[in-house]
C-alpha positions in Angstrom: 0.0 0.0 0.0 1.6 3.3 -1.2 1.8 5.8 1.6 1.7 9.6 1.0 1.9 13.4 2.7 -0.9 14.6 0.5 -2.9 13.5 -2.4 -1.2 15.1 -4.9 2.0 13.0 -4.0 -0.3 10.0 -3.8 -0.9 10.7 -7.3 2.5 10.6 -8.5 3.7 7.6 -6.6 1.0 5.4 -7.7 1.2 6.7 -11.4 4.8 6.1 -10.6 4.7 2.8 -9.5 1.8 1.4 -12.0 1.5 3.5 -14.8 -0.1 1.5 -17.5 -2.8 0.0 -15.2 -6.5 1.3 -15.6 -7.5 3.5 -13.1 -10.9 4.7 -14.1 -13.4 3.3 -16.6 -16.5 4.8 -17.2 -19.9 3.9 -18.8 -18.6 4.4 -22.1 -15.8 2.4 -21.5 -13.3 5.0 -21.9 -10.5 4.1 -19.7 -8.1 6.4 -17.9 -4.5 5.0 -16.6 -2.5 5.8 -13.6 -0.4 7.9 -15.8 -3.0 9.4 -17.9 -4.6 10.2 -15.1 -1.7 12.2 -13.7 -0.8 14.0 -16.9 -4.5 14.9 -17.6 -4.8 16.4 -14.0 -1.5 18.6 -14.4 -2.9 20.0 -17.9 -6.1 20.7 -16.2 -4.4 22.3 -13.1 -2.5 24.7 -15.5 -6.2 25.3 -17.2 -7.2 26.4 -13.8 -4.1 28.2 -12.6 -5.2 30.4 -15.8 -8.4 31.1 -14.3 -6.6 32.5 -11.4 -7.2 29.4 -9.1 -4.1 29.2 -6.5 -2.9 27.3 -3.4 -5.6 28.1 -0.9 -8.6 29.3 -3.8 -11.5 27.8 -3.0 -13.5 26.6 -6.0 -17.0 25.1 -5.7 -18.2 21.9 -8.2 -20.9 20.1 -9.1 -20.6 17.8 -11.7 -21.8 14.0 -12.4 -19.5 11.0 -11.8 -17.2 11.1 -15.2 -13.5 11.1 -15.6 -13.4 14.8 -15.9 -14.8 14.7 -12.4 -11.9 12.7 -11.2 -9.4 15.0 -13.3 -10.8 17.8 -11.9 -10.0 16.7 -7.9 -6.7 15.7 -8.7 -6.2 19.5 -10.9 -7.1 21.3 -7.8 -4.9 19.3 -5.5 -2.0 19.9 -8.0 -3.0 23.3 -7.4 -3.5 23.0 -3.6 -6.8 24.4 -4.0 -9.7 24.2 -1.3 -12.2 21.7 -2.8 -15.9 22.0 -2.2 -17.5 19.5 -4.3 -21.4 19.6 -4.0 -24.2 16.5 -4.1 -25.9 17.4 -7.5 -29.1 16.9 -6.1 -28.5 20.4 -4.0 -30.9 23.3 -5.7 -31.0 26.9 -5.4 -31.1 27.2 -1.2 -28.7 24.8 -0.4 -26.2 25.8 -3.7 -26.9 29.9 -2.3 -26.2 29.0 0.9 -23.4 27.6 0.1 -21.4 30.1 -2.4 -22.3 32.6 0.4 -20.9 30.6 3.0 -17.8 29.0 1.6 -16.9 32.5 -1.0 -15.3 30.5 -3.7 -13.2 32.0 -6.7 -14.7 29.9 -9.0 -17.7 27.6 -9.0 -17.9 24.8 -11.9 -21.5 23.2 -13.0 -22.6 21.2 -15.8 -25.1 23.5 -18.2 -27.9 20.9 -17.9 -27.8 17.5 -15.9 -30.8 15.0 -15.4 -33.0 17.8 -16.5 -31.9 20.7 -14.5 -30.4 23.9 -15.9 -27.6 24.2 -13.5 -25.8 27.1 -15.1 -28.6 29.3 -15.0 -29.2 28.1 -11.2 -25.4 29.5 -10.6 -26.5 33.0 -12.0 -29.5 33.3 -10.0 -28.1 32.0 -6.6 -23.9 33.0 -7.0 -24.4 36.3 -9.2 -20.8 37.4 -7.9 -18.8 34.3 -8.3 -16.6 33.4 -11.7 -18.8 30.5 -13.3 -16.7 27.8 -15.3 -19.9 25.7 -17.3 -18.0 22.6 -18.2 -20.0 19.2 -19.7 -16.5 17.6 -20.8 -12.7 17.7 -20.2 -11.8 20.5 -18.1 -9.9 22.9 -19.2 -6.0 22.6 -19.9 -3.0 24.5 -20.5 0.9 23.5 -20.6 2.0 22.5 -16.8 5.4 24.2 -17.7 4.4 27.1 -15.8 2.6 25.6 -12.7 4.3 26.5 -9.2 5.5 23.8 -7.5 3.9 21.0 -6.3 2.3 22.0 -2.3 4.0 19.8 0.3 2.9 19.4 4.3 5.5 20.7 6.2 3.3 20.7 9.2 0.0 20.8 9.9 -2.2 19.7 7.5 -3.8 22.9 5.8 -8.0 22.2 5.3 -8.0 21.2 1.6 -11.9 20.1 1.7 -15.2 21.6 2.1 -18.0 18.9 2.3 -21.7 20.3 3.5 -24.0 17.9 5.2 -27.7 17.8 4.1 -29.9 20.7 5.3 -33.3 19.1 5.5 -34.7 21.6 8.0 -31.8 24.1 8.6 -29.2 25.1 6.7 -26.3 22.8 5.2 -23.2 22.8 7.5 -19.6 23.2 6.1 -17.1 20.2 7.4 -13.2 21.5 7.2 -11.3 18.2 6.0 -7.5 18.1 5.3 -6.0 15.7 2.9 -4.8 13.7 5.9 -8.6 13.3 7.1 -9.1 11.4 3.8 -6.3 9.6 3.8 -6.6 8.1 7.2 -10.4 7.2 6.3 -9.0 6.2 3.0 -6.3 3.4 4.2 -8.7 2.2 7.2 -11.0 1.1 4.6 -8.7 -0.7 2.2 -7.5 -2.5 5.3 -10.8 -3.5 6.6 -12.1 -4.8 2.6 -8.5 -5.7 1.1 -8.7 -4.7 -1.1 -5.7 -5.2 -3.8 -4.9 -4.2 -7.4 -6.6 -7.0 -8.8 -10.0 -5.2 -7.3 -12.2 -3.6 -9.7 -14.6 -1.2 -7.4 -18.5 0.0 -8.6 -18.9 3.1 -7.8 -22.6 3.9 -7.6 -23.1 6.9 -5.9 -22.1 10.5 -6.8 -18.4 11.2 -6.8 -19.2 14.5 -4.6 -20.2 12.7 -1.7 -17.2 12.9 0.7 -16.9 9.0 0.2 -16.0 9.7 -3.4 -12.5 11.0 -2.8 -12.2 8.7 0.1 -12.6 5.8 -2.4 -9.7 7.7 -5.0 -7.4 7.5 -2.3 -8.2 4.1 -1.6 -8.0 3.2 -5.3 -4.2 5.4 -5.0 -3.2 3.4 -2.4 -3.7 0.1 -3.8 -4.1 0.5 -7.6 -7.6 -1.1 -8.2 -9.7 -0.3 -11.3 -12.9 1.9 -10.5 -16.1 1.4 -12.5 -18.4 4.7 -12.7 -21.4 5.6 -14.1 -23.1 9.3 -13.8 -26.1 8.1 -12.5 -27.0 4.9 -10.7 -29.9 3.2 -13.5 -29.6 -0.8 -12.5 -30.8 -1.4 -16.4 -27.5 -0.3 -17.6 -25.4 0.4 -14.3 -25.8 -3.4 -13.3 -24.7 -4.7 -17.2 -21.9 -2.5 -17.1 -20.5 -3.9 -13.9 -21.5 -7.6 -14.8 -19.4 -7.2 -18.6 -16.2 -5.3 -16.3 -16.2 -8.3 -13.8 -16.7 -6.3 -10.5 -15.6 -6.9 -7.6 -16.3 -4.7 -4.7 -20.7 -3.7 -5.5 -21.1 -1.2 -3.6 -22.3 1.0 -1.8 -25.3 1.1 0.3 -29.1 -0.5 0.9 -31.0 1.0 -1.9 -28.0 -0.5 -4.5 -27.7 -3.6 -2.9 -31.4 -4.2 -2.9 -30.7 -3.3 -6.5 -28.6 -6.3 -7.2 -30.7 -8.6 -5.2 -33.5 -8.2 -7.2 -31.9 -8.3 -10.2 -30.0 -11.6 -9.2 -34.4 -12.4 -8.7 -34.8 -11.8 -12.1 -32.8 -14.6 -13.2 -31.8 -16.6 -10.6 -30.2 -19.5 -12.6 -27.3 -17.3 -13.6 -24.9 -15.6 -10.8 -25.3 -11.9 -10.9 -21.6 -11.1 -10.3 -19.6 -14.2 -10.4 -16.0 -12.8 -9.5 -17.7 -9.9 -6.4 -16.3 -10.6 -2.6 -17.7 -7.8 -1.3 -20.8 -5.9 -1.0 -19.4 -2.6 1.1 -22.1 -0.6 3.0 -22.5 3.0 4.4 -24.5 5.8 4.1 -28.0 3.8 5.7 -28.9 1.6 7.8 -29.0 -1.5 6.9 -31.7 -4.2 7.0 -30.3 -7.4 8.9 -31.7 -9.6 6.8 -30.0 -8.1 3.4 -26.6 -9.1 4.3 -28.4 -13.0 4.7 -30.4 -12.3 1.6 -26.8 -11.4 -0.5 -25.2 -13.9 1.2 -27.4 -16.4 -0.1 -28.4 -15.7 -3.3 -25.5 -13.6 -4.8 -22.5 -16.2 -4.5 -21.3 -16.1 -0.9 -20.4 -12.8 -0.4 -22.1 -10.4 2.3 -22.1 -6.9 3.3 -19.3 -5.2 4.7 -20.9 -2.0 6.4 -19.2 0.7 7.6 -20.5 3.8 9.6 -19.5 7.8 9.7 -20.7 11.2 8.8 -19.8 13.9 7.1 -17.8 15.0 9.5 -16.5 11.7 10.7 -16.5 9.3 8.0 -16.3 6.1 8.4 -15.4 5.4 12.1 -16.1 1.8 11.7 -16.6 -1.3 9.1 -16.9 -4.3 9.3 -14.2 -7.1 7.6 -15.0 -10.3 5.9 -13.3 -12.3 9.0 -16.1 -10.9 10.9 -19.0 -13.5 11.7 -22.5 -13.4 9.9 -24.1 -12.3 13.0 -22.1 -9.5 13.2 -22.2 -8.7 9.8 -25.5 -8.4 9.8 -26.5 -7.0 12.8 -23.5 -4.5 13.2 -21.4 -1.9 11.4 -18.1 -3.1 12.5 -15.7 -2.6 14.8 -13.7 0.9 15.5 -11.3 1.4 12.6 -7.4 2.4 13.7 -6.7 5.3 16.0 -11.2 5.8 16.2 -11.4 6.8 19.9 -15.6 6.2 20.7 -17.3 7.0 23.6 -21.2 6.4 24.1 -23.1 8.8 26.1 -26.9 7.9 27.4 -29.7 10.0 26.7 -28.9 11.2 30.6 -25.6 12.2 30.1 -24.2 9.0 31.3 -21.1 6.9 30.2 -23.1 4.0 29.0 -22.4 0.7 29.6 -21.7 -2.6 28.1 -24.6 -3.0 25.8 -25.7 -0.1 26.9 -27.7 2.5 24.7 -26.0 6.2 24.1 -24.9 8.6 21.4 -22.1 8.2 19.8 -19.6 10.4 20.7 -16.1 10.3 18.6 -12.3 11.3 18.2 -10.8 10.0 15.0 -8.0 10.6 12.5 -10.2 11.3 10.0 -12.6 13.5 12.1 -13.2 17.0 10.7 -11.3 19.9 11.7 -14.3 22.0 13.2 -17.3 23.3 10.6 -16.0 27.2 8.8 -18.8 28.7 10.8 -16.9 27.8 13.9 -19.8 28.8 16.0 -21.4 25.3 15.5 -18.6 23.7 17.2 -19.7 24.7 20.6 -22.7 22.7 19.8 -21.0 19.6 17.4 -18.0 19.1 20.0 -18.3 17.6 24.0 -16.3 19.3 26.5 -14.2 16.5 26.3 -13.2 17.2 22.4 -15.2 14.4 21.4 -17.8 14.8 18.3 -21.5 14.7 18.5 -22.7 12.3 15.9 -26.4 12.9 17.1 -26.5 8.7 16.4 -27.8 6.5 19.0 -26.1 3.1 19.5 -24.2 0.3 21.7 -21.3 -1.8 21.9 -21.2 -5.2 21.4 -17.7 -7.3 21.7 -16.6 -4.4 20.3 -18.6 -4.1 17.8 -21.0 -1.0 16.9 -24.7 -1.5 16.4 -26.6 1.6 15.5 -30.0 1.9 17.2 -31.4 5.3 15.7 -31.0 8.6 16.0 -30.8 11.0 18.9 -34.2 12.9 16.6 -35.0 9.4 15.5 -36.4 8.7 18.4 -40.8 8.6 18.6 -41.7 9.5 22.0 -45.4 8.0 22.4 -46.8 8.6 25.8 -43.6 9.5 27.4 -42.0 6.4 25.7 -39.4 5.8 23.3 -39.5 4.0 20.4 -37.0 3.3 18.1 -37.9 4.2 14.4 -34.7 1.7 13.4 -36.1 -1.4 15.6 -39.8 -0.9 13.7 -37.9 -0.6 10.0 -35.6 -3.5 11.0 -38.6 -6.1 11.6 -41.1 -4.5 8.5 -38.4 -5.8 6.5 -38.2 -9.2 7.6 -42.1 -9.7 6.4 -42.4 -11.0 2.7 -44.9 -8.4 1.3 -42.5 -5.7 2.4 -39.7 -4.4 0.0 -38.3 -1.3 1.7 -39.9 0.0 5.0 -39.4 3.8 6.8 -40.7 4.4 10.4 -41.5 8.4 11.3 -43.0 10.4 14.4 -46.1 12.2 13.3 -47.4 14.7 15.6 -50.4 13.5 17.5 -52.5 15.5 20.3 -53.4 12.6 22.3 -49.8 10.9 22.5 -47.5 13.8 21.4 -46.1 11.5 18.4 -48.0 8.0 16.5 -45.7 5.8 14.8 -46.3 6.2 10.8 -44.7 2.9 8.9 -44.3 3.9 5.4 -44.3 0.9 3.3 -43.5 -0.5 -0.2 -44.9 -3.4 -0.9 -43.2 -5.9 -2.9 -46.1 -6.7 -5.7 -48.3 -3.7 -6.0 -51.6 -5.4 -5.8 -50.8 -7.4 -3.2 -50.4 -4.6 -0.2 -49.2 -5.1 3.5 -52.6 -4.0 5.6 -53.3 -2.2 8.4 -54.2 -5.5 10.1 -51.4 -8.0 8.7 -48.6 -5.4 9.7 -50.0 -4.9 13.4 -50.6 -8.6 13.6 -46.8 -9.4 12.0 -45.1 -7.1 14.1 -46.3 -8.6 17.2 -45.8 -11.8 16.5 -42.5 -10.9 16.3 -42.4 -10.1 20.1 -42.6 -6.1 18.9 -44.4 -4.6 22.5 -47.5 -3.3 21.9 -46.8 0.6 22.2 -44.7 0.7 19.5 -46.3 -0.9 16.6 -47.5 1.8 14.3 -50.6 3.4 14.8 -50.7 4.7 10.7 -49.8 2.6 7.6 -48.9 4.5 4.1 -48.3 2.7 0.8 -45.8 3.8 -1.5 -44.2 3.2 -4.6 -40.9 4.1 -3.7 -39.2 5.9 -0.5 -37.7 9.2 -1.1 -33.7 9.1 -0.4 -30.7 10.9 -1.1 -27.4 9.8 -3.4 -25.8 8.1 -0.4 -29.3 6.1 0.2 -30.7 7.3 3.1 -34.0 8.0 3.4 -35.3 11.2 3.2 -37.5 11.3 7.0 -38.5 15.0 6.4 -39.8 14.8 2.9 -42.3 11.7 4.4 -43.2 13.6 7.7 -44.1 16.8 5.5 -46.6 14.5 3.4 -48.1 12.7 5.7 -48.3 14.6 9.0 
């Protein structure tokens, strides 16, 4: 595993050390090489330097999953640049926000991407900021003229900006340094060994903060990432079947994905040469990692679990046993510090519920509005993660959240334990438990449900009746059953809680 001070020099040692192996192939099966892939990104850095983009600039970009994308992270960290890459699925508040927030030199969109005019959404909401509308290579120039390359003589300098989702307030801006990914970045290819042989689907949007995570894993090692711009299992699922992946990731909704695909012809395995199904970004059902297991050639889920601001903390490894796979999110990764706090303030014990409270290599180095850390941090140093869990041997299993939590009566009921059982009952295909306001309990439990055949619908009467049986006490069964084609979620796959509770409340 190739060790490095900064991405940039990750770059060059891996291109370095493998330069003719395929780094990158996209949808249209064009392939980019270690070395390509450093020779494209120095052009592109000089393209930028042109633009006035220096060591320190922040630039702000939204683009799909394409090699440009990748060129374009490894331009700006030739550059030293302060990267803000952006989920595409942000619109004009969060995007606003944003560019007032973070006051980037230049912001780079796509003119128009799965139907939305993103270059006239940066004129309306970031009127002030230099506007690069790019839709293929990214600019280049001759890297005769670039400064030198920037080195860490110190400490790290923050070369990320990643904003967390703002469902009901606004996005928050987690400072990351190079070293932050890294750490995240090597804990990971430990925990899935994952080797140069490894060809890696990449499913979700590059942006997320576990797309660069999963470059520098790809650096370290020299695996072969498969992207597409948009996860579409009719094509996404072919693509990966004719490039003989590997690693499928990379949460529930894909995996669920795969499974029914696998369904769809059961005779013929799905992925023949995959070892891996890595997890993250949702909960997990228990039963899907049994349900892979099974039916997909032997190979289960490997979840891990972070934020934003503290990615993964923890992930699971294929010497782990199916109970914890399935049940669990791993153990603590290297130098993860994690301390679990009850709803009381309490040091929880073993088994014990209580949020999860962490110090990490790869933790965030405070939000830029620094007047959320007062909030986000303990007295102790130690982040909030606002995620409720307990330890198990050592292992982390993730009960709900801190606002996850239904309080009917005066009693708590976990939204997580409901979902984890709906999905166990064979007329349910996805499952999402919310707290609706009620003025004779304070909140009813609401299980939003999609059925696996359409006309044939979990009722009112068969979920009460299931849910009980499986030894589910009575107060927290849910009081309110909606149908639904499909379950809102974000890129990463989590469901989208606020979107249901506005529509059904």
């Amino acid at each position: 595993m190739i060790e490095a001070g900064n991405l940039w020099e990750l770059i060059t040692k891996r291109a370095k050390a493998t330069p003719d192996a395929p780094m990158v192939v996209d949808e249209t099966r064009t392939t980019l090489t270690f070395a390509d892939y450093r020779d494209k990104a120095e052009r592109a850095a000089a393209g930028l330097q042109a633009r006035g983009v220096r060591e320190g600039s922040v630039v702000t970009w939204i683009l799909p999953t394409t090699n440009h994308a990748f060129v374009l992270v490894g331009a700006l960290s030739r550059l030293g640049a302060i990267q803000n890459p952006v989920l595409p699925i942000y619109r004009d508040r969060e995007v606003g926000f944003i560019a007032k927030e973070a006051k980037p030199q230049l912001l780079i969109v796509p003119s128009v991407y799965r139907d939305f005019d993103f270059a006239a959404m940066a004129e309306r909401v970031a009127p002030g900021v230099e506007t690069l509308v790019c839709d293929g290579p990214i600019p280049s120039g001759e890297p005769s003229g670039l400064p030198p390359a920037p080195k860490v003589t110190g400490e790290p300098p923050v070369r990320w900006l990643f904003y967390t989702s703002g469902s009901t307030a606004d996005p928050k801006g987690a400072q990351h340094t190079d070293a932050t990914i890294m750490a995240t970045a090597r804990g990971m290819a430990e925990r899935l060994e994952l080797t140069s042989e490894d060809r890696n689907g990449l499913v979700f949007p590059f942006t997320h903060i576990a797309g660069p995570i999963w470059l520098a894993s790809g650096l370290m090692v020299g695996l072969r990432h498969l992207i597409v711009s948009a996860w579409d299992p009719p094509t996404t699922i072919p693509f990966f079947q004719e490039q003989g992946v590997t690693i499928a990731g990379s949460g529930t909704i894909f995996h669920m994905g795969y499974l029914n695909a696998q369904r769809e012809n059961a005779s013929t395995p799905l992925f023949p040469d995959v070892r891996s199904f890595p997890g993250g970004g949702a909960p997990k059902p228990p039963q899907l990692h049994y349900d892979l297991r099974k039916e997909l050639g032997g190979a289960g889920i490997l979840s891990g679990y972070g934020l934003t601001e503290a990615p993964i903390l923890t992930m699971a490894s294929a010497a782990d046993p199916d109970e914890a796979l399935a049940n669990t999110e791993g153990t603590p990764m290297r130098g993860v510090d994690l301390k679990l706090v009850t709803l009381k303030g309490k040091i929880a014990g073993p088994g014990e519920e209580g949020e999860i409270r962490a110090k990490a290599p790869q933790l965030m180095k405070g939000y830029l509005d620094s007047s959320l850390d007062a909030e986000g941090f303990d007295e102790e140093g130690y982040f909030r993660t606002g995620d409720l869990g307990r330890l198990d041997d050592g292992f982390i299993v993730i009960t709900g959240r801190v606002k996850d939590i239904i309080i009917r009566k005066g009693e708590n009921i976990s939204a997580k334990e409901v979902e984890d059982l709906l999905f166990t009952n064979p007329k349910v295909a996805d499952a999402a438990v919310i707290g609706l306001p009620d003025p004779a309990s304070g909140e009813r439990a609401c299980a939003v449900v999609v059925p696996k055949a359409a006309d044939d619908p979990l009722s009112m009467e068969e979920m009460q009746a299931f849910l009980k049986e499986q030894g589910l006490r009575t107060q927290a069964v849910p009081e309110q059953l909606e149908i639904v084609e499909a379950l809102p979620r974000n890129p990463a796959g989590k469901v989208l809680k606020q979107d249901l509770k506005k529509a059904y409340a």
